[in-house]
Kinemage of the C-alpha trace (Angstrom):
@kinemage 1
@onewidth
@group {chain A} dominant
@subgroup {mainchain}
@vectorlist {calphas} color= white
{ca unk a 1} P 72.725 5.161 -12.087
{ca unk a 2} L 74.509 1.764 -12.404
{ca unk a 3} L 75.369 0.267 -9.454
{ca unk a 4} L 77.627 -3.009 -8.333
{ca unk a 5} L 75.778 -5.612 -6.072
{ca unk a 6} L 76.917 -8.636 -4.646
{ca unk a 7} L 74.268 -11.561 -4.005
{ca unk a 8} L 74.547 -14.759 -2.606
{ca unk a 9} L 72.910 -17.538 -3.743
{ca unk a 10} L 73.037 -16.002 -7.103
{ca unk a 11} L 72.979 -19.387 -9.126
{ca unk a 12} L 69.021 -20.718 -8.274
{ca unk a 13} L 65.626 -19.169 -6.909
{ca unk a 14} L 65.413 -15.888 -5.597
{ca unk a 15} L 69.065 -14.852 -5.956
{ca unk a 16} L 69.219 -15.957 -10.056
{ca unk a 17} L 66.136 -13.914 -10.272
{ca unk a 18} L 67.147 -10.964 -8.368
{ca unk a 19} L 70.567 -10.686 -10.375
{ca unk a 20} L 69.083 -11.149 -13.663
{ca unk a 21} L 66.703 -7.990 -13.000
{ca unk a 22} L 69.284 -6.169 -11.798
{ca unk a 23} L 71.750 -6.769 -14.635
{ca unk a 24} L 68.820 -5.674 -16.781
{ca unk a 25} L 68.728 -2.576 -15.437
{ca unk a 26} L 72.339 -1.949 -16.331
{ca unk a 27} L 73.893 -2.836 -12.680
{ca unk a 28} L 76.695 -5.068 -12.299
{ca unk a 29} L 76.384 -8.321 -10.458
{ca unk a 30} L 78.887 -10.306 -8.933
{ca unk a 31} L 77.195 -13.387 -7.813
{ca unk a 32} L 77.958 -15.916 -5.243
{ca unk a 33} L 77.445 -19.344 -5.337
{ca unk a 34} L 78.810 -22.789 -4.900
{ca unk a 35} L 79.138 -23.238 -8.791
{ca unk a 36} L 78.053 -21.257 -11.996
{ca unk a 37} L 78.510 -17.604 -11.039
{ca unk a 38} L 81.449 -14.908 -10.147
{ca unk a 39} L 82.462 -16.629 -7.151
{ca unk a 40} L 82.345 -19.711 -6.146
{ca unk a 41} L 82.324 -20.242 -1.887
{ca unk a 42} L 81.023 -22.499 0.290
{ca unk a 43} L 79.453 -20.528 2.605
{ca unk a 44} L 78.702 -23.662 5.065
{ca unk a 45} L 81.848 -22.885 6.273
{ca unk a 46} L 84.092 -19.371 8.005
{ca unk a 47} L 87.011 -20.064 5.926
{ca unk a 48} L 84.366 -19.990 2.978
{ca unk a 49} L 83.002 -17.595 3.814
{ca unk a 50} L 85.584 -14.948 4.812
{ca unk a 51} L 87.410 -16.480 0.915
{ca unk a 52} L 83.952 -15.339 -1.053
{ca unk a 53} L 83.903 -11.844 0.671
{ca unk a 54} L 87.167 -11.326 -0.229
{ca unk a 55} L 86.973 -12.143 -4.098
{ca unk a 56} L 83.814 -10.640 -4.354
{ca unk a 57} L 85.441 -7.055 -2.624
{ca unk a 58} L 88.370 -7.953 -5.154
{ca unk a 59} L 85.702 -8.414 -8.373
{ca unk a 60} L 84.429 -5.028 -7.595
{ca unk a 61} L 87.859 -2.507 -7.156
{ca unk a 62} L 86.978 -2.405 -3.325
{ca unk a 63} L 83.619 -0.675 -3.261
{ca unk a 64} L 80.541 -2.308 -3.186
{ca unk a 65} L 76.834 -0.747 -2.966
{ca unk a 66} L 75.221 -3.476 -1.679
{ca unk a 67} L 74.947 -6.870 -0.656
{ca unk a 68} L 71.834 -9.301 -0.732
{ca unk a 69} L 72.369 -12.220 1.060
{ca unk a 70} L 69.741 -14.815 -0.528
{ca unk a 71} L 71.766 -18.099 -0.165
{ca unk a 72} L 70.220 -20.759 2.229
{ca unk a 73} L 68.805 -24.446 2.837
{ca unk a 74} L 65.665 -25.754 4.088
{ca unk a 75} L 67.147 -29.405 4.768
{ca unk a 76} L 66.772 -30.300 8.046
{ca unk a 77} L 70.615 -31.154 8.609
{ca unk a 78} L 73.057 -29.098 10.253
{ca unk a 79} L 74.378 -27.065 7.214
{ca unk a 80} L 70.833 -25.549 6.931
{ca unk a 81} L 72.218 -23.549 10.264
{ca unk a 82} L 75.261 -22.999 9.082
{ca unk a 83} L 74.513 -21.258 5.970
{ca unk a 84} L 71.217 -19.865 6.913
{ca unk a 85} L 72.485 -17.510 9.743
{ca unk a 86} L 76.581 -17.502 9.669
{ca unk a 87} L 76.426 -17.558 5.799
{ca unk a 88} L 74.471 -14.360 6.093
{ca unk a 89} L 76.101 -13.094 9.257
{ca unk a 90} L 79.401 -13.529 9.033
{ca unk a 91} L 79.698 -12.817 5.148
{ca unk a 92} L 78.234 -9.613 5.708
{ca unk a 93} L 80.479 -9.076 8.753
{ca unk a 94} L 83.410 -9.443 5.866
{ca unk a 95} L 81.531 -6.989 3.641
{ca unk a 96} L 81.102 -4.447 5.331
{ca unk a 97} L 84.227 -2.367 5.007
{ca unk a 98} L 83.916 -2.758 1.194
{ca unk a 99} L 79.710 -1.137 1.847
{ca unk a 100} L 81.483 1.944 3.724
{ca unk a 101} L 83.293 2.986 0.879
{ca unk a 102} L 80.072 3.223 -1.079
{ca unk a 103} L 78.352 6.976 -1.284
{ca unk a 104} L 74.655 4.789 -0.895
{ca unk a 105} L 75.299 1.248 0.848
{ca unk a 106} L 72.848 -1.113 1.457
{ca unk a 107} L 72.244 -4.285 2.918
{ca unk a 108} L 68.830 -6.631 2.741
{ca unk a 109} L 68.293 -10.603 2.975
{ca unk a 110} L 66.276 -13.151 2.844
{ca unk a 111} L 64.169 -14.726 6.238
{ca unk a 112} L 61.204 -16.448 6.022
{ca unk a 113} L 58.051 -16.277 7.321
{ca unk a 114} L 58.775 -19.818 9.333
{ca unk a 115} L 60.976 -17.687 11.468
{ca unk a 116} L 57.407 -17.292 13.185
{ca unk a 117} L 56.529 -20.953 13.025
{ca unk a 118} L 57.411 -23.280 15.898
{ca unk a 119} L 61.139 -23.108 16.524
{ca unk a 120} L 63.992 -24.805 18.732
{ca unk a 121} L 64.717 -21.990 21.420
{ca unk a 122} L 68.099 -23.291 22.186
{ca unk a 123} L 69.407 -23.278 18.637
{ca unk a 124} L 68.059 -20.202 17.835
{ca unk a 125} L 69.857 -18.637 20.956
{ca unk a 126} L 73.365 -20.370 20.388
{ca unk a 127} L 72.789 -19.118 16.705
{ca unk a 128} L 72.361 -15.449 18.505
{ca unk a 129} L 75.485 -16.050 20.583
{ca unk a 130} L 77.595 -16.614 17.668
{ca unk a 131} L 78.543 -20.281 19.164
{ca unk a 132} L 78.808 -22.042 15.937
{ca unk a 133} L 80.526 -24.639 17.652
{ca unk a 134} L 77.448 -25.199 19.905
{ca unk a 135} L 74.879 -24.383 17.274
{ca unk a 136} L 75.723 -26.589 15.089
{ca unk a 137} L 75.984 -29.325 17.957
{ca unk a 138} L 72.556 -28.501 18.817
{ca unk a 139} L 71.205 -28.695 15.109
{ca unk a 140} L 72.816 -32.244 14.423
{ca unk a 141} L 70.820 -33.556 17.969
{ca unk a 142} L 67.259 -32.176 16.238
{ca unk a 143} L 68.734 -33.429 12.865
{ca unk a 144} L 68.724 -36.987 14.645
{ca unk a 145} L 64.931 -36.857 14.567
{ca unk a 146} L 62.375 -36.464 11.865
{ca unk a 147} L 60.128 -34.626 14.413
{ca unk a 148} L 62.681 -31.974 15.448
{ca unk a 149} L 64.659 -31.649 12.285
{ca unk a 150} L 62.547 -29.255 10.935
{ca unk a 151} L 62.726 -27.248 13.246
{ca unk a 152} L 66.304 -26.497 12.584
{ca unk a 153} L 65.129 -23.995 9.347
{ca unk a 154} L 62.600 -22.363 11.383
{ca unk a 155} L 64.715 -21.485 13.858
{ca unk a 156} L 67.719 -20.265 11.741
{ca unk a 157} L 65.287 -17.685 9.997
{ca unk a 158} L 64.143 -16.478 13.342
{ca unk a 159} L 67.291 -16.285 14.345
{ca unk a 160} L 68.541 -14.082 10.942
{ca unk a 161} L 65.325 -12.028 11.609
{ca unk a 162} L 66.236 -10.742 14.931
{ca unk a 163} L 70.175 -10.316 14.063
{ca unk a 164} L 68.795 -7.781 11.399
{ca unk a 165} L 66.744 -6.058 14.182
{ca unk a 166} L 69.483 -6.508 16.612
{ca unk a 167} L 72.542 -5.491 14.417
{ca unk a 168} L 70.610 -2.702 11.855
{ca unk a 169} L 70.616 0.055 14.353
{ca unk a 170} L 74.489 -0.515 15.601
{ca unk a 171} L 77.215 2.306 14.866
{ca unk a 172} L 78.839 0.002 12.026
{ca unk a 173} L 75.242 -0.161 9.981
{ca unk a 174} L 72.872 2.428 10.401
{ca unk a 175} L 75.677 4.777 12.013
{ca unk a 176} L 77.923 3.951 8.797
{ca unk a 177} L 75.014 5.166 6.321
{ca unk a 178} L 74.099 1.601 5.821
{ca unk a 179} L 69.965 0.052 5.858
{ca unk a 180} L 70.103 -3.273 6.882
{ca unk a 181} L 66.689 -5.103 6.449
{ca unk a 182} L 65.156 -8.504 5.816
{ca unk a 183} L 62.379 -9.658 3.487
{ca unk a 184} L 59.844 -13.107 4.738
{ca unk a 185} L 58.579 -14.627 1.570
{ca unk a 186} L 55.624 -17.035 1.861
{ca unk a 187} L 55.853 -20.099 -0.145
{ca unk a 188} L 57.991 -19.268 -3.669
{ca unk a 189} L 57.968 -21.331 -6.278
{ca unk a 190} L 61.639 -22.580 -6.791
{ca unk a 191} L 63.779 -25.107 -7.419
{ca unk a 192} L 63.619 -25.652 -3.558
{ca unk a 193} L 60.067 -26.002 -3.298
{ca unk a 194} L 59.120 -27.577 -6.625
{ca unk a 195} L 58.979 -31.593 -5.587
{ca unk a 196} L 57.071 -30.234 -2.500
{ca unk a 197} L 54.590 -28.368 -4.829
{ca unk a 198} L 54.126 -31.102 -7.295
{ca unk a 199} L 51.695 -33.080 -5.589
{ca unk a 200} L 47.920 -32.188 -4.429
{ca unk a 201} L 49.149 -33.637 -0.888
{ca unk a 202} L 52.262 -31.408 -1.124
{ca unk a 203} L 49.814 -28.198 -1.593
{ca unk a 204} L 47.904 -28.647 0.829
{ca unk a 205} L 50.366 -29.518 3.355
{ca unk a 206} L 52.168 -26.436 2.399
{ca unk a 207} L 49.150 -24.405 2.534
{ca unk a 208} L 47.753 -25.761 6.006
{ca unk a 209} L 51.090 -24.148 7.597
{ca unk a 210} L 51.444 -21.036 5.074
{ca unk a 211} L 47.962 -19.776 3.913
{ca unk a 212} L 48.657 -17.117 1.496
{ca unk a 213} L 45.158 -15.873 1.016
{ca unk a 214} L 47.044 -13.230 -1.578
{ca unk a 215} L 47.297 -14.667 -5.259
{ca unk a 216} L 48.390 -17.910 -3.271
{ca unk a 217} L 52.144 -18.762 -4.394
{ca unk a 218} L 54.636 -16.597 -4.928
{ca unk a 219} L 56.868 -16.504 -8.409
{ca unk a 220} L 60.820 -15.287 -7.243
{ca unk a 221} L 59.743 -11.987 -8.329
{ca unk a 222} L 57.830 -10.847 -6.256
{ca unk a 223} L 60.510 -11.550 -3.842
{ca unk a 224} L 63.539 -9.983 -5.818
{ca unk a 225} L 61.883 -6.393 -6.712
{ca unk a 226} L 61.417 -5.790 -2.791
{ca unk a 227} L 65.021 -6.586 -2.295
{ca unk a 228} L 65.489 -4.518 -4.771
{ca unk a 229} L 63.820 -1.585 -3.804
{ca unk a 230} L 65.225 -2.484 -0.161
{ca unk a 231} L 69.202 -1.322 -1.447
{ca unk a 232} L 68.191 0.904 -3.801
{ca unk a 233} L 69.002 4.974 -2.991
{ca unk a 234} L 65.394 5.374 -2.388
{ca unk a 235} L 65.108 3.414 0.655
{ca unk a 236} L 66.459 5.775 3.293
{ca unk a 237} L 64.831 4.782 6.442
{ca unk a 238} L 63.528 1.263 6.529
{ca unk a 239} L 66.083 -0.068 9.197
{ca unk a 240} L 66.152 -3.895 10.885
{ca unk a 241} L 62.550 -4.908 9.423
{ca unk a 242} L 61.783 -8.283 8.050
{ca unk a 243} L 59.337 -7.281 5.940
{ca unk a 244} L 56.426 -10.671 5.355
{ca unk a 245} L 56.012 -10.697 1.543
{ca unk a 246} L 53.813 -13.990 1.925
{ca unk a 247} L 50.503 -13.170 0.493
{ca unk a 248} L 49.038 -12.778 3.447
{ca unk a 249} L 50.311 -15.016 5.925
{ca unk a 250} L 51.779 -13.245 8.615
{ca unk a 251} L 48.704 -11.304 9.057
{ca unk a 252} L 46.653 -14.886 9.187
{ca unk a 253} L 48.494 -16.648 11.383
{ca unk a 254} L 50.095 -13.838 14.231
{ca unk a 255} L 46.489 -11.444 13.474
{ca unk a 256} L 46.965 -8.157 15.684
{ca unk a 257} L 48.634 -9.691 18.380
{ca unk a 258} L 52.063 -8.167 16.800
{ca unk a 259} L 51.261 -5.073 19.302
{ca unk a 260} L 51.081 -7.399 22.705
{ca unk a 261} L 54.638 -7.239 23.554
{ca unk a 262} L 54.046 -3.635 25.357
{ca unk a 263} L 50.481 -4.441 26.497
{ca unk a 264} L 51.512 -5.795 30.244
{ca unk a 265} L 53.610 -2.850 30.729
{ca unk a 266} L 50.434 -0.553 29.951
{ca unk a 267} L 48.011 -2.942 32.474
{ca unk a 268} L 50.659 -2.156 35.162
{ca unk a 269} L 50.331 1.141 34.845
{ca unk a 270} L 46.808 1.516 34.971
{ca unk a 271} L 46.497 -0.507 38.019
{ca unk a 272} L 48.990 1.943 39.807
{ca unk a 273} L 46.410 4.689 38.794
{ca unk a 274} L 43.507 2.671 39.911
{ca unk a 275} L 45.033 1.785 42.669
């Protein structure tokens, strides 16, 4: 069954990757970028954003099946937070009307697994506020320093992970019909990565703070077929996940302690018993 998907960041990495299998398969792919596809928007921007929504939702008749949301930086300048969480956020925000009309719609994108490295918690909660204004104020202080501008991508994929888990469950996602999940890659080998991967220094630099004990790095399609799998009619249930394809690091670096969050809760009770 052919279906019509709309995927940002459709021109590089990932996104080229994921449209190209999908057009294989006899969908149709309306891509958005800031040059070379469908539609060209700068998502950096709401006015860009709410203009590429609309001529994508034009491209397709009105219906759309789903949307994968792949476009993003890992500079550590402001834009990185502008595209990474409102060019995900707020473009699917315009979306959505066109995913209702569709009789399967679905919704994934792209985090990271450094939305569990170090972050800045004040960015990461303006980003959550949907404060652009203030975000963005906040990302061009860290930007001001070498130390703390990384820390501006980390914190915009934490950020995009917990809007999925925040957002997926509400009345105009999973009550409209509509999975909404996210997918952590490790390190991927693309365009973005490649001058950082080209050197022996570069590796292991990248590895010391990603160990991907799995078949090490990651080709883009490893990436694209969960995203995917994640909007196709099969996936019925999986709702606000990120789901770490990184070859292993999630499990190296955060180990069991994913279950802790509930643990304090469970030592009150049994001192009330004990008691």
């Amino acid at each position: 069954m052919s279906r019509t998907f709309v995927i940002t960041g459709a021109a590089s990495g990932i996104g080229k990757t994921t449209a190209q299998l999908l057009r294989d398969a006899g969908n149709t792919v309306i891509g958005v970028d800031l040059s070379g596809v469908e539609v060209s928007g700068d998502l950096s921007t709401r006015e860009g954003r709410r203009a590429a929504a609309a001529e994508a939702t034009a491209l397709a008749g009105g219906t759309v099946d789903a949307v994968i949301a792949c476009a993003g930086l890992s500079l550590p300048k402001v834009i990185t937070a502008a595209v990474n969480y409102y060019g995900m956020t707020e473009f699917l925000e315009a979306m959505q009307p066109a995913l209702t009309k569709s009789a399967a719609p679905r919704v994934a994108l792209i985090s990271s697994m450094a939305s569990l490295q170090p972050v800045a918690p004040p960015l990461v909660e303006a980003l959550l506020g949907d404060d652009e204004a203030a975000a963005l104020a906040i990302a061009e202080q860290l930007a001001t320093d070498p130390a703390t501008g990384n820390l501006i991508y980390s914190s915009s994929k934490q950020a995009i992970s917990r809007w999925v888990r925040r957002e997926a469950p509400k009345p105009q996602w999973a009550g409209a019909g509509i999975p909404v999940n996210a997918v952590g890659p490790g390190t991927v080998v693309t365009p973005m990565t490649q001058e950082l991967l080209s050197t022996e220094e570069g590796r292991k630099l990248v590895d010391s703070v990603v160990p991907m004990p799995l078949n090490s790095h990651q080709g883009p399609e490893t990436v694209a077929n969960l995203l995917i799998w994640l909007t196709s009619v099969e996936n019925t249930h999986c709702c606000g996940q990120t789901i770490y394809c990184d070859g292993g690091a999630d499990a190296v670096l955060r180990g069991d302690d994913i279950w802790s969050w509930n643990e304090q809760g469970i030592r009150d009770t049994f001192a009330k018993i004990q008691g």
